[in-house]
mmCIF file of the N, C-alpha and C atoms, coordinates in Angstrom:
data_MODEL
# 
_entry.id   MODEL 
# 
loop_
_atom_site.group_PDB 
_atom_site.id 
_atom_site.type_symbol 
_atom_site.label_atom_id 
_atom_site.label_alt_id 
_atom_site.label_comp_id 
_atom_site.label_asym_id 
_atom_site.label_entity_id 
_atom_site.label_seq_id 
_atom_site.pdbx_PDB_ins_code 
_atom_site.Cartn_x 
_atom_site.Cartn_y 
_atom_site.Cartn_z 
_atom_site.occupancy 
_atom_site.B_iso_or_equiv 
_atom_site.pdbx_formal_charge 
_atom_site.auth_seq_id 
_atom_site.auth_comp_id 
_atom_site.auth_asym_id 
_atom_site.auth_atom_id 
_atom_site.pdbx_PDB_model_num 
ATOM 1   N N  . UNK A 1 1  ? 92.509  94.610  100.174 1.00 0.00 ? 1  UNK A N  1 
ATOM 2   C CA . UNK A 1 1  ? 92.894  93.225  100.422 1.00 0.00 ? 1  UNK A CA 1 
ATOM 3   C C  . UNK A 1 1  ? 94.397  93.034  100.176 1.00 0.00 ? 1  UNK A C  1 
ATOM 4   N N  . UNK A 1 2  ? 95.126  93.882  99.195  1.00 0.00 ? 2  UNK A N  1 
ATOM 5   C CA . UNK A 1 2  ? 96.418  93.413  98.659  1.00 0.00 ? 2  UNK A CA 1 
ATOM 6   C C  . UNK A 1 2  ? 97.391  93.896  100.074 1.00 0.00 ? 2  UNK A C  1 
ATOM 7   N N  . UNK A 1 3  ? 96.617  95.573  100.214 1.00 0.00 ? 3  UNK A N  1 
ATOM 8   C CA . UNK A 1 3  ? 97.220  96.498  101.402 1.00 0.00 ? 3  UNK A CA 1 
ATOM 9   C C  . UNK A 1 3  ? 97.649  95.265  102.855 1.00 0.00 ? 3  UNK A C  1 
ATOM 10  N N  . UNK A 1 4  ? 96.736  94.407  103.002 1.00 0.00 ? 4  UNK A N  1 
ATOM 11  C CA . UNK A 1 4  ? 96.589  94.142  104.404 1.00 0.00 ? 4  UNK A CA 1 
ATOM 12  C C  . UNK A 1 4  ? 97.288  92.875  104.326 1.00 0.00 ? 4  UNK A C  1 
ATOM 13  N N  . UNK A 1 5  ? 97.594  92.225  102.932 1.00 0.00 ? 5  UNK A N  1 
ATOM 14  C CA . UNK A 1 5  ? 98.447  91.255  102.462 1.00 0.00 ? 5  UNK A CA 1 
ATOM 15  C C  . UNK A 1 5  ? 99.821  91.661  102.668 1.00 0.00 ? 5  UNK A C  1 
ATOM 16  N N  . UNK A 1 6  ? 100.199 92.704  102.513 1.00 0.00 ? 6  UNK A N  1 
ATOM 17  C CA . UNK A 1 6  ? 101.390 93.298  102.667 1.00 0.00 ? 6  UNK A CA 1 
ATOM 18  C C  . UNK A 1 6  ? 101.853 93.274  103.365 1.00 0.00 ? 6  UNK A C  1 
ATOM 19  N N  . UNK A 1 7  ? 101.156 94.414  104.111 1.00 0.00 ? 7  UNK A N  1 
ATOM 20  C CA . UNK A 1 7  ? 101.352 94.314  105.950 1.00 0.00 ? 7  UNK A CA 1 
ATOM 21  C C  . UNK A 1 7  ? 101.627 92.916  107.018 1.00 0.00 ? 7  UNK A C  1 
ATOM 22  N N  . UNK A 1 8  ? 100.884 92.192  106.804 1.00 0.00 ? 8  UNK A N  1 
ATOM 23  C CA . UNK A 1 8  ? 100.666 90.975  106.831 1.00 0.00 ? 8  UNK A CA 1 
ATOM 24  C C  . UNK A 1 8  ? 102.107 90.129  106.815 1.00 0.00 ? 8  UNK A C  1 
ATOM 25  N N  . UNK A 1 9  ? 102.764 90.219  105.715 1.00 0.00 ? 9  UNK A N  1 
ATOM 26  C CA . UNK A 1 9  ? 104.032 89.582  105.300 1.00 0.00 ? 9  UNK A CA 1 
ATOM 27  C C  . UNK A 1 9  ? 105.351 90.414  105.526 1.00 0.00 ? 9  UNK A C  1 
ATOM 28  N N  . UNK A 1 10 ? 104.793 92.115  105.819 1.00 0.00 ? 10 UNK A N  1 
ATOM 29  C CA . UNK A 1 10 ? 105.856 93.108  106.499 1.00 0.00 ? 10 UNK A CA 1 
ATOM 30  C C  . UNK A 1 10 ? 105.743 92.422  108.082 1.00 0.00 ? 10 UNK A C  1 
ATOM 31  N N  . UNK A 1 11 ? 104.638 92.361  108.453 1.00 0.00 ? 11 UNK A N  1 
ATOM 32  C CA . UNK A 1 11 ? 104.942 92.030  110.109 1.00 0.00 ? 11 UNK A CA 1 
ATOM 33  C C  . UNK A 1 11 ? 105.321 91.003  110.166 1.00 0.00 ? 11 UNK A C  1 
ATOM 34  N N  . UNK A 1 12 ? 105.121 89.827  109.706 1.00 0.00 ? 12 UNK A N  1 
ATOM 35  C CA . UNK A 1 12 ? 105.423 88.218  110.099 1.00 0.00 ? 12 UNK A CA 1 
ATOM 36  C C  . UNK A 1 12 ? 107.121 88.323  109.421 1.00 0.00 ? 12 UNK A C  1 
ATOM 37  N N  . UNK A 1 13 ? 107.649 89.201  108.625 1.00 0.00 ? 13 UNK A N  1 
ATOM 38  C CA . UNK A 1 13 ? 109.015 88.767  108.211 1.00 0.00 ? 13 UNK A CA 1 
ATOM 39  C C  . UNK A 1 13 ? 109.776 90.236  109.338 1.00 0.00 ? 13 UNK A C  1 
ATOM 40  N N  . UNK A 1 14 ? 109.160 90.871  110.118 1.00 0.00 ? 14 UNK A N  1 
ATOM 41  C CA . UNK A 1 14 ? 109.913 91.337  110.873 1.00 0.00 ? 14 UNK A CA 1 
ATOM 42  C C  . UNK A 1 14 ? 109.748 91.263  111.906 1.00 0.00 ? 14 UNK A C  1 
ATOM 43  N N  . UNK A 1 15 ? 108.668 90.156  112.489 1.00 0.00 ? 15 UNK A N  1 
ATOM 44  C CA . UNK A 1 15 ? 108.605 89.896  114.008 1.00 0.00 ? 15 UNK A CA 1 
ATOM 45  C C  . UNK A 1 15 ? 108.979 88.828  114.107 1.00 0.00 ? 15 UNK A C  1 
ATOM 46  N N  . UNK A 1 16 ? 108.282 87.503  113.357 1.00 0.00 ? 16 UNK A N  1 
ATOM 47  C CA . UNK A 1 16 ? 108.774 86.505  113.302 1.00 0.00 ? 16 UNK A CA 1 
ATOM 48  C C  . UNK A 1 16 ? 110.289 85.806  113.306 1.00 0.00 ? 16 UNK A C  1 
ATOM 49  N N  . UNK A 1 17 ? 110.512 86.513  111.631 1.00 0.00 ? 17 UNK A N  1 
ATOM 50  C CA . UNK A 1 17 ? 112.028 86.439  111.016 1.00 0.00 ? 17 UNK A CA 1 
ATOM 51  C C  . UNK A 1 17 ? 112.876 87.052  111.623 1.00 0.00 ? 17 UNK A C  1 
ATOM 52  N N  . UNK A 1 18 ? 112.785 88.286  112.063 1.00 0.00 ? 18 UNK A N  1 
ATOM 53  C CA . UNK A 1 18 ? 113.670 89.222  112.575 1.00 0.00 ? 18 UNK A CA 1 
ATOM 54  C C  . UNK A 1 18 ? 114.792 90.298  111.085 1.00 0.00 ? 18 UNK A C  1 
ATOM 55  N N  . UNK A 1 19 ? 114.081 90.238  110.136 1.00 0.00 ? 19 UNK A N  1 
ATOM 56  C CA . UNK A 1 19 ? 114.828 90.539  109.089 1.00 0.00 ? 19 UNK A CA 1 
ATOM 57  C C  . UNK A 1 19 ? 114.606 92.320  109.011 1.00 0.00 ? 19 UNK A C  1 
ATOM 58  N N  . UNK A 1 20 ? 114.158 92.441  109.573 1.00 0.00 ? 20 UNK A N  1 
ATOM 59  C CA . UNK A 1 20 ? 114.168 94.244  109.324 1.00 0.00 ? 20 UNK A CA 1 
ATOM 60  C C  . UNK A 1 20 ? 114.961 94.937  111.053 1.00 0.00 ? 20 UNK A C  1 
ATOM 61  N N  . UNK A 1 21 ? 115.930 95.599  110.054 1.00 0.00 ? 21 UNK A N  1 
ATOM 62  C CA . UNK A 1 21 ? 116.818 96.358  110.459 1.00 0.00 ? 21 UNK A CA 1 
ATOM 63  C C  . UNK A 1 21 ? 116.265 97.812  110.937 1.00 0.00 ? 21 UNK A C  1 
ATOM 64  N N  . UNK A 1 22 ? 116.743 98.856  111.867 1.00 0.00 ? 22 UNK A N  1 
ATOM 65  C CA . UNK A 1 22 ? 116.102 100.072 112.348 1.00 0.00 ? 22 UNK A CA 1 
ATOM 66  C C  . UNK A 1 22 ? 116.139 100.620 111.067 1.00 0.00 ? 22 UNK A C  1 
ATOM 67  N N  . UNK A 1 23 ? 117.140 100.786 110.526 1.00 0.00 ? 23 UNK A N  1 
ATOM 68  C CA . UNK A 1 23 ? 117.044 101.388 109.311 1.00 0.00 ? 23 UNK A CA 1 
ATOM 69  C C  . UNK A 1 23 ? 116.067 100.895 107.980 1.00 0.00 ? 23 UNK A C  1 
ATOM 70  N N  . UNK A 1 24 ? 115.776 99.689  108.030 1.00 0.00 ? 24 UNK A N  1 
ATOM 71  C CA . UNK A 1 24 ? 114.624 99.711  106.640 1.00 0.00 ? 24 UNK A CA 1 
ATOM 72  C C  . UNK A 1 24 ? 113.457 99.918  107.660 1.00 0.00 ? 24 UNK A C  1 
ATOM 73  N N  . UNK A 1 25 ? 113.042 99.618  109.078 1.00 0.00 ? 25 UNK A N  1 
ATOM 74  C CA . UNK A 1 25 ? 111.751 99.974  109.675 1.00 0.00 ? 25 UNK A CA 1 
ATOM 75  C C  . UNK A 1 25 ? 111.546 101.603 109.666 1.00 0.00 ? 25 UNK A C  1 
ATOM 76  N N  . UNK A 1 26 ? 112.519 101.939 109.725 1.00 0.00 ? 26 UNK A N  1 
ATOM 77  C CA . UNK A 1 26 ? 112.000 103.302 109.259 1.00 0.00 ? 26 UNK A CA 1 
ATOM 78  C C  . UNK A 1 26 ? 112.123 104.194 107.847 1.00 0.00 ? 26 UNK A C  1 
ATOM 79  N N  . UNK A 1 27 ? 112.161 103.391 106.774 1.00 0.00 ? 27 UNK A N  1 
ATOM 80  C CA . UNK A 1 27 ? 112.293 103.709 105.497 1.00 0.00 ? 27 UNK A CA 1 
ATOM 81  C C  . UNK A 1 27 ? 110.709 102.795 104.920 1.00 0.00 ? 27 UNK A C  1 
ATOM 82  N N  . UNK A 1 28 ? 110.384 102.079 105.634 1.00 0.00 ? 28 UNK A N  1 
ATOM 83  C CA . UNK A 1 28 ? 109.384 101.257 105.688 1.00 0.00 ? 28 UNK A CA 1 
ATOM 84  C C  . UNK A 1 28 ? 107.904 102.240 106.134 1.00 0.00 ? 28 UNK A C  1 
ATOM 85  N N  . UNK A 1 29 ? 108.266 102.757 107.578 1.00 0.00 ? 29 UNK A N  1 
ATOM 86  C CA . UNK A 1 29 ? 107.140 103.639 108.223 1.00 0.00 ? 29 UNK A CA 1 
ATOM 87  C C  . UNK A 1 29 ? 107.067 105.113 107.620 1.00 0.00 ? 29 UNK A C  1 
ATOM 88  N N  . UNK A 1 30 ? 108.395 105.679 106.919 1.00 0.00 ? 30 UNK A N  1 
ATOM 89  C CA . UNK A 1 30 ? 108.331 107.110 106.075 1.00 0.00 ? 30 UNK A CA 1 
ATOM 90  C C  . UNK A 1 30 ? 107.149 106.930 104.507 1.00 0.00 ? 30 UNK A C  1 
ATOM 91  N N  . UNK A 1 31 ? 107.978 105.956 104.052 1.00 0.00 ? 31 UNK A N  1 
ATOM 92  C CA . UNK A 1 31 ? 107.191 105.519 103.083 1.00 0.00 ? 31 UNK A CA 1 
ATOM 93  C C  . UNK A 1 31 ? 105.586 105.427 102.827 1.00 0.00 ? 31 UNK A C  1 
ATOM 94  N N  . UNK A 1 32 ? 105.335 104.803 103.917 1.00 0.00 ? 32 UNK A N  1 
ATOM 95  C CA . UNK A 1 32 ? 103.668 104.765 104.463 1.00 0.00 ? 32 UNK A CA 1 
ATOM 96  C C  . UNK A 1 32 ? 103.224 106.112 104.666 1.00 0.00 ? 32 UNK A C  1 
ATOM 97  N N  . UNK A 1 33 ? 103.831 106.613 105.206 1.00 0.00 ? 33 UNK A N  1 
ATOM 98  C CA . UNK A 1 33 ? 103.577 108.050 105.787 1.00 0.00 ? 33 UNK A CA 1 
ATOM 99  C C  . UNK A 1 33 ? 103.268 108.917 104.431 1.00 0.00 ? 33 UNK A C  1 
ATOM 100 N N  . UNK A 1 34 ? 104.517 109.090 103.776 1.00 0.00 ? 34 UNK A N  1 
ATOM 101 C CA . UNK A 1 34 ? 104.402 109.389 102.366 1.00 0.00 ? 34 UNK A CA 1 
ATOM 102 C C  . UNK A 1 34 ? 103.233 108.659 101.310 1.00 0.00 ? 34 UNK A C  1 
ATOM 103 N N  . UNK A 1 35 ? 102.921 107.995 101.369 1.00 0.00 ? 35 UNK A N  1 
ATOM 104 C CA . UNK A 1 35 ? 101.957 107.351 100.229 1.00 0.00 ? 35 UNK A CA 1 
ATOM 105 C C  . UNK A 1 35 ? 100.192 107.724 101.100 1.00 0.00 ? 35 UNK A C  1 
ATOM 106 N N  . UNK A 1 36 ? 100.222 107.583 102.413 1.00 0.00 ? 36 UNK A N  1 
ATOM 107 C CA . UNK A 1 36 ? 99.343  107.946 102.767 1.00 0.00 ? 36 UNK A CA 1 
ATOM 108 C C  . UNK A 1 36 ? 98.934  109.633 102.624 1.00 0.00 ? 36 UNK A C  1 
ATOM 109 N N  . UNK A 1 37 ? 100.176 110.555 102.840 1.00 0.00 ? 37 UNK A N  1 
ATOM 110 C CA . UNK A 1 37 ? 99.985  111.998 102.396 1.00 0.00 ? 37 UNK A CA 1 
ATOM 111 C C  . UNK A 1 37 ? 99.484  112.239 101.037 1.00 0.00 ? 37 UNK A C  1 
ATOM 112 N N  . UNK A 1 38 ? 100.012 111.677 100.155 1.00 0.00 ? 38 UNK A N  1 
ATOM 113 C CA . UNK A 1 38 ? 99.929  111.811 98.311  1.00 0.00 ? 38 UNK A CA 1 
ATOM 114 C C  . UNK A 1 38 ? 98.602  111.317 98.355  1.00 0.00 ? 38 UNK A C  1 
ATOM 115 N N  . UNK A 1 39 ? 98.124  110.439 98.665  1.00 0.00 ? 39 UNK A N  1 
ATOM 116 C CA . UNK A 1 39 ? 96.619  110.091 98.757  1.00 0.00 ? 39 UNK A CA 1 
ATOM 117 C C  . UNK A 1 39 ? 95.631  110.782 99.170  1.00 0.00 ? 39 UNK A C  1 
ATOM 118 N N  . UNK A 1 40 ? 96.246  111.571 100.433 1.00 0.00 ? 40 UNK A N  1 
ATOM 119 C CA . UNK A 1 40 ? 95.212  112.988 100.842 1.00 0.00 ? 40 UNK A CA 1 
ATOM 120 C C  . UNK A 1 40 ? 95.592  113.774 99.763  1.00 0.00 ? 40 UNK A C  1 
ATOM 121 N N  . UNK A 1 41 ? 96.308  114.477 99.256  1.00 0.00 ? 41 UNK A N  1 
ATOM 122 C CA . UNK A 1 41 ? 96.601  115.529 98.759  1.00 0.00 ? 41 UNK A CA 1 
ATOM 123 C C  . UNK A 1 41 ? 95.654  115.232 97.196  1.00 0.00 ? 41 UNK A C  1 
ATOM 124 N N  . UNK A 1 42 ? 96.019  113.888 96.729  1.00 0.00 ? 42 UNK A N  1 
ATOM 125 C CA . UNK A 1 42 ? 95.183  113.905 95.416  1.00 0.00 ? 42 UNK A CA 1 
ATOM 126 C C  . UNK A 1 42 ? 93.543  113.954 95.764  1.00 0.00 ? 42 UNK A C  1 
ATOM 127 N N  . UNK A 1 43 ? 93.161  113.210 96.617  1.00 0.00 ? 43 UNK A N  1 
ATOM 128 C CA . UNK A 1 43 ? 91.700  112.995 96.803  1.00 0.00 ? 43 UNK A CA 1 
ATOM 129 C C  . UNK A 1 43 ? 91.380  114.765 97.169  1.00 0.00 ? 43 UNK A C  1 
ATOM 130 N N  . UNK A 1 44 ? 91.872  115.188 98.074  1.00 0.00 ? 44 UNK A N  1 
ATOM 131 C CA . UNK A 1 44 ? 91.732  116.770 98.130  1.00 0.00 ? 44 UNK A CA 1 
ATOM 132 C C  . UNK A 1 44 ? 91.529  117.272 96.597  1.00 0.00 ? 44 UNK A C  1 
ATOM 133 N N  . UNK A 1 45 ? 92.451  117.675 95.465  1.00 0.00 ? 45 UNK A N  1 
ATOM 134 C CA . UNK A 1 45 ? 92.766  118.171 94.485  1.00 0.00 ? 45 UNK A CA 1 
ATOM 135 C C  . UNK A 1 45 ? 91.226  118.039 94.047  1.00 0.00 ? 45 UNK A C  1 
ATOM 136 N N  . UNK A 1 46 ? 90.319  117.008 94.164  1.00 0.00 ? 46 UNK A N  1 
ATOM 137 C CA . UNK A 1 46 ? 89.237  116.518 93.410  1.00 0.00 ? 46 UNK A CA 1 
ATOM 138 C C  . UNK A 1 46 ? 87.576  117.443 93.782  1.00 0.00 ? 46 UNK A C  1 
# 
């Protein structure tokens, strides 16, 4: 619920607002990328 809250307020302040720059959208989409890997890798470890 918090995840989709996020997202939620990432898309409406960068479609809406226009406040994200190429450069934080893709420090934005690495990030994800990254937290989604560490999440496989721990649930794997188990």
């Amino acid at each position: 619920l918090t995840m989709f809250q996020w997202w939620r307020d990432i898309v409406r302040e960068g479609t809406y607002q226009g406040h994200h720059t190429p450069v934080v959208q893709k420090g934005l989409r690495y990030g994800m990328i990254l937290f989604i890997t560490s999440e496989i890798f721990f649930f794997l470890g188990f």
